[in-house]
C-alpha positions in Angstrom: 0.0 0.0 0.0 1.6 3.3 -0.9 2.3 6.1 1.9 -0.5 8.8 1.8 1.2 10.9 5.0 1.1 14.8 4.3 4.4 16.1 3.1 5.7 19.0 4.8 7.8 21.5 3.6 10.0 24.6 5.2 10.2 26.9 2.1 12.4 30.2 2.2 12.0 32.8 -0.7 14.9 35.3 -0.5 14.3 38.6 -3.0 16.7 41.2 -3.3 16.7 44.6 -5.7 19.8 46.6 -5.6 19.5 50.2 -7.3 21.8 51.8 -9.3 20.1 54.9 -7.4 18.4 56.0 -4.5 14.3 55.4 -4.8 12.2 57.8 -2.3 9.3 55.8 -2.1 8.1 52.5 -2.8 4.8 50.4 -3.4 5.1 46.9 -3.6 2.7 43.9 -4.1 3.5 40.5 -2.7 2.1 37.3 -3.7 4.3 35.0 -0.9 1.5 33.5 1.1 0.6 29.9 -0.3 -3.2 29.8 -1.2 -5.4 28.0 0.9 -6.7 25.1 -0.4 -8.1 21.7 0.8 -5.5 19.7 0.4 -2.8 22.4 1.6 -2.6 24.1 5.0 -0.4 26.8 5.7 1.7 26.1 9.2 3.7 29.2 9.7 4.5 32.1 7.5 6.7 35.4 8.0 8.2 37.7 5.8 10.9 40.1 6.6 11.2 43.4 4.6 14.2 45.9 4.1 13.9 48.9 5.0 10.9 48.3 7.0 7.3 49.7 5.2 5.4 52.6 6.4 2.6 50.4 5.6 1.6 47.0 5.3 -2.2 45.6 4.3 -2.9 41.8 4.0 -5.8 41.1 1.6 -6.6 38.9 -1.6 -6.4 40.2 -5.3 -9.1 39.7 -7.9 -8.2 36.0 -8.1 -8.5 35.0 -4.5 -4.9 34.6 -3.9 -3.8 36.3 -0.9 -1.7 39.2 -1.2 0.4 42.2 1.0 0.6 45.5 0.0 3.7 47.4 0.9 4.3 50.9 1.2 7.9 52.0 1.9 8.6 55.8 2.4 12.4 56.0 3.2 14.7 56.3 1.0 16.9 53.1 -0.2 19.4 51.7 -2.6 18.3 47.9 -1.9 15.2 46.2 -1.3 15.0 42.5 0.6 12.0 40.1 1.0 12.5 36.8 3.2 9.6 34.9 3.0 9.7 32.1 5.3 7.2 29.4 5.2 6.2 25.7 6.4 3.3 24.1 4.6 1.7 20.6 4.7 0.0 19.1 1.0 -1.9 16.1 1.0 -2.7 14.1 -1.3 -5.2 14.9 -4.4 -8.6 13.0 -5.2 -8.3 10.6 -7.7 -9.3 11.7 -11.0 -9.4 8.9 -13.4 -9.0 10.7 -17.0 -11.4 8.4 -18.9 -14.1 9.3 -16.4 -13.9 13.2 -17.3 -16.5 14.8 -20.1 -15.6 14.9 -24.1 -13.1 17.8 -24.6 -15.3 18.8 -27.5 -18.9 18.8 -25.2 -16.6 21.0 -22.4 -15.3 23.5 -24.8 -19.3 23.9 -26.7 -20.5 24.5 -23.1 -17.9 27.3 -22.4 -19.0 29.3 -25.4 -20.5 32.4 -25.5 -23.9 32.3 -24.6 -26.8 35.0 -24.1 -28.0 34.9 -21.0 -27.5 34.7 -16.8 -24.5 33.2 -15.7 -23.6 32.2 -11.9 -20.4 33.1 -10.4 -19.1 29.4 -10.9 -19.9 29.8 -14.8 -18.0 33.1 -14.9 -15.0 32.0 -12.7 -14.3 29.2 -15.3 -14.7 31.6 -18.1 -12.2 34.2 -17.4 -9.7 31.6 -18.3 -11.2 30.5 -21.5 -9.9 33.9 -22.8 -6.4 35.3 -24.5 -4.9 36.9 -22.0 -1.7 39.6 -22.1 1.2 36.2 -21.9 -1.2 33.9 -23.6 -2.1 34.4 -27.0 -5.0 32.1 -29.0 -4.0 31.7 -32.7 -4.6 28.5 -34.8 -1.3 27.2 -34.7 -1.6 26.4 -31.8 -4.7 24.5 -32.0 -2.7 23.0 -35.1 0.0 21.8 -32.7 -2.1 20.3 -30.2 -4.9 18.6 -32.9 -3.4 15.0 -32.5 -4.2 15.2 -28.8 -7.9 16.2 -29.1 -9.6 13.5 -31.0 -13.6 14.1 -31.2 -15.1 12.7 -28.1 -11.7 11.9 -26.6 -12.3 12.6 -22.4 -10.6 16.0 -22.2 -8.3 14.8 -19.1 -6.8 12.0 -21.3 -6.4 14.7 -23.9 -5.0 17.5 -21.9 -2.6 14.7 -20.3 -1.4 13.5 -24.1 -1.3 17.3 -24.9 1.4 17.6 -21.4 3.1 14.2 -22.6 3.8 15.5 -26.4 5.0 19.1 -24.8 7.6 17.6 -22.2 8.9 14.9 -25.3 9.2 17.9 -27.7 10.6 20.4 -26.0 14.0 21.3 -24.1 14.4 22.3 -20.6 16.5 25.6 -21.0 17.6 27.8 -18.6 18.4 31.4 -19.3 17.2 31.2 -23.6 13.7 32.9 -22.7 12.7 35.5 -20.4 9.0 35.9 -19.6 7.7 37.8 -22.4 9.3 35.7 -24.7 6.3 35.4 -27.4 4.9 31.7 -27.5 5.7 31.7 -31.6 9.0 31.6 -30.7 8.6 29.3 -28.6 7.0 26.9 -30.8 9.1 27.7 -32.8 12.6 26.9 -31.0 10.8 24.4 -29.0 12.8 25.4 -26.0 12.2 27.2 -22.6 11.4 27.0 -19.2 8.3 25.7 -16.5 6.7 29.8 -17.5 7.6 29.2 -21.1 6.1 25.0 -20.9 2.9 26.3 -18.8 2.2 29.4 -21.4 2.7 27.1 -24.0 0.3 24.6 -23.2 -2.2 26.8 -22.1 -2.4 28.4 -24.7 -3.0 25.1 -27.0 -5.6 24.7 -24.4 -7.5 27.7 -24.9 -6.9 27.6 -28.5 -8.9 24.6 -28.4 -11.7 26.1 -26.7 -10.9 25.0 -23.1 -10.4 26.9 -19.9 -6.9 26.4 -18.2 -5.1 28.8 -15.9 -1.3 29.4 -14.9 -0.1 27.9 -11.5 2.6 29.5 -9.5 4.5 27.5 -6.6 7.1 25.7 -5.4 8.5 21.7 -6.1 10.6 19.5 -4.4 13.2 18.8 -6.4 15.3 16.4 -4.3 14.1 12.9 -3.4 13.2 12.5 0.5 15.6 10.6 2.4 15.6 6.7 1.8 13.2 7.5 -1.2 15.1 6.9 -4.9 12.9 8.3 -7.1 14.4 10.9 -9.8 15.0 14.6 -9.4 12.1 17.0 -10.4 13.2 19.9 -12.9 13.0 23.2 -11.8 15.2 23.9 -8.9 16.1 27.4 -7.3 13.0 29.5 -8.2 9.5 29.9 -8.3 7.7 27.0 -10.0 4.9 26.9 -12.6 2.7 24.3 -14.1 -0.9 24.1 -15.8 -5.2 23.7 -14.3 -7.4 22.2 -16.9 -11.0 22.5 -16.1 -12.0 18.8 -16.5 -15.6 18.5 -15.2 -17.4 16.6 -13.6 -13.8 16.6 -11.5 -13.6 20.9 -12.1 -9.8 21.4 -12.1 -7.1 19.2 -12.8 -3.5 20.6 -12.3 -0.8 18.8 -14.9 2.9 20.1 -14.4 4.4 19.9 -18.5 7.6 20.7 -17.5 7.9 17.3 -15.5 5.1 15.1 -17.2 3.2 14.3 -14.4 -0.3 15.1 -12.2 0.4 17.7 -9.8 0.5 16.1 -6.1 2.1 16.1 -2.7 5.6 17.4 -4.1 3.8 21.0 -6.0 3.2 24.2 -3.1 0.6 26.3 -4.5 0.8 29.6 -3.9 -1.5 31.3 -6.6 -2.8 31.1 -9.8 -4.7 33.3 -12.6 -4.7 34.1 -16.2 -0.8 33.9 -17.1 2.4 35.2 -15.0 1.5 38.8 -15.2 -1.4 37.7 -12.4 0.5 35.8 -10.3 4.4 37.4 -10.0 5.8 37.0 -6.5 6.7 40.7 -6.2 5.4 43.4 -8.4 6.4 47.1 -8.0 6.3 50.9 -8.7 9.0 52.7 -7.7 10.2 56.3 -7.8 13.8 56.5 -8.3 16.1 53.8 -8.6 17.6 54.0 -12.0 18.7 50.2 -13.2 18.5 47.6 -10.7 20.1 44.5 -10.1 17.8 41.1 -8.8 18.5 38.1 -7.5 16.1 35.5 -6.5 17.1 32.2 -4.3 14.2 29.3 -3.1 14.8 26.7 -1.4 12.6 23.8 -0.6 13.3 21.9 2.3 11.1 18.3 2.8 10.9 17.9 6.8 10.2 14.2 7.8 7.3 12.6 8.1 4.8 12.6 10.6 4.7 9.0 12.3 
């Protein structure tokens, strides 16, 4: 019988900005706070900021991830966040993929239609749509066609869409940055877990499914006295892929490393594309050209007995 224990997790998210000027004030938006979720439970969270903010306001942002709004009113030449967490993930529901709805009767019931809608309806639609990192254009739908056979269960399908983007494209570190357009991408076939969860999203949406961008953290190191292989996406943030799959509502899929998102994936939010969900977003005035740096590190703690 296989071990269904929570894992737990001490995660530390270290930010710094260094200026090439002075800035004299500051707003900053955090998303550092995992999401709450059934299957994940928040143990202890902190974040240290430097220089200390006039001003800080917890809240949620227009997606329901939590957020913290920083004001800083001093002036600086660097700028530190130390987000400190633990956090315990079970273990998802089964969802077997031959039990989910034809892709093709999902994506006719997430058509425009006149009428009312309930919140539910318009919560899944909102990621139906192009949005600023995820373009819909028909090569994409091209690219994905072989996955999305008429009647096919759209969880096997958006599963055979995640196997055929990890076989045909490269793991590359440092050949894309974030608004890298996805043509290119296609095109070179190359990138990272953004570039891999933009991508297949966007063949998603393209088909006329709704799927939205996850942002997190994954263990990349086996647990101790466990041998199973290293995960790919070490010393950063994290992002992978939810495919509304009804009647199970959303299955995540991580295309980067070709599997069903479980114990080993932190969530801490999602939305439309990366521009919804960045760790730390800013307006500064001041500062000139700045220098970042961004260190994570995932930490498995042991097992509770």
């Amino acid at each position: 019988m296989s071990d269904s224990r929570p894992y737990r997790y001490r995660i530390r998210h270290l930010t710094r900005y260094v200026y090439g000027g002075e800035v004299v004030h500051s707003h900053q938006l955090l998303r550092l706070k995992p999401r709450p979720m059934p299957h994940q439970v928040t143990l202890s969270h902190r974040v240290d900021v430097s220089p200390v903010p006039a001003a800080s306001i917890d809240g949620e942002d227009a997606f329901g991830n939590p957020v913290t709004r920083l004001q800083i009113d001093r002036p600086h030449e660097s700028l530190t966040v130390d987000a400190q967490l633990e956090v315990e993930v079970c273990a998802r529901p089964l969802r077997p993929p031959e039990e989910s709805l034809p892709w093709d009767v999902v994506a006719e019931s997430l058509r425009y239609a006149a009428g009312p809608l309930d919140v539910a309806d318009l919560e899944v639609r909102r990621y139906r749509s192009e949005s600023p990192y995820v373009r819909i254009k028909r090569d994409f739908g091209d690219y994905s066609a072989e996955c999305f056979d008429p009647q096919r269960p759209v969880l096997e399908a958006a599963e055979a869409l995640m196997h055929k983007v990890h076989k045909e494209f490269t793991y590359a570190p440092g050949e894309t940055q974030i608004a890298t357009p996805l043509m290119e991408v296609l095109r070179d076939r190359r990138g990272v877990c953004q570039d891999y969860a933009h991508f297949m999203i966007a063949c998603l949406r393209s088909r006329g499914l709704s799927a939205r961008y996850v942002s997190g953290y994954l263990r990349t190191l086996p647990r101790e006295g466990e041998s199973n292989e290293e995960l790919i996406g070490a010393d950063a943030s994290h992002a992978w892929v939810a495919v509304y799959a009804p009647p199970f509502g959303w299955v995540a899929l991580d295309p980067t490393n070709d599997l069903r998102v479980g114990r080993d994936h932190v969530t801490l939010a999602w939305g439309r594309d990366f521009g919804d969900v960045s760790p730390l977003r800013g307006v500064i005035l001041g500062g000139g050209d700045h220098e970042l740096t961004v260190n994570v590190s995932v930490q498995p703690l042991p097992l509770a007995s």
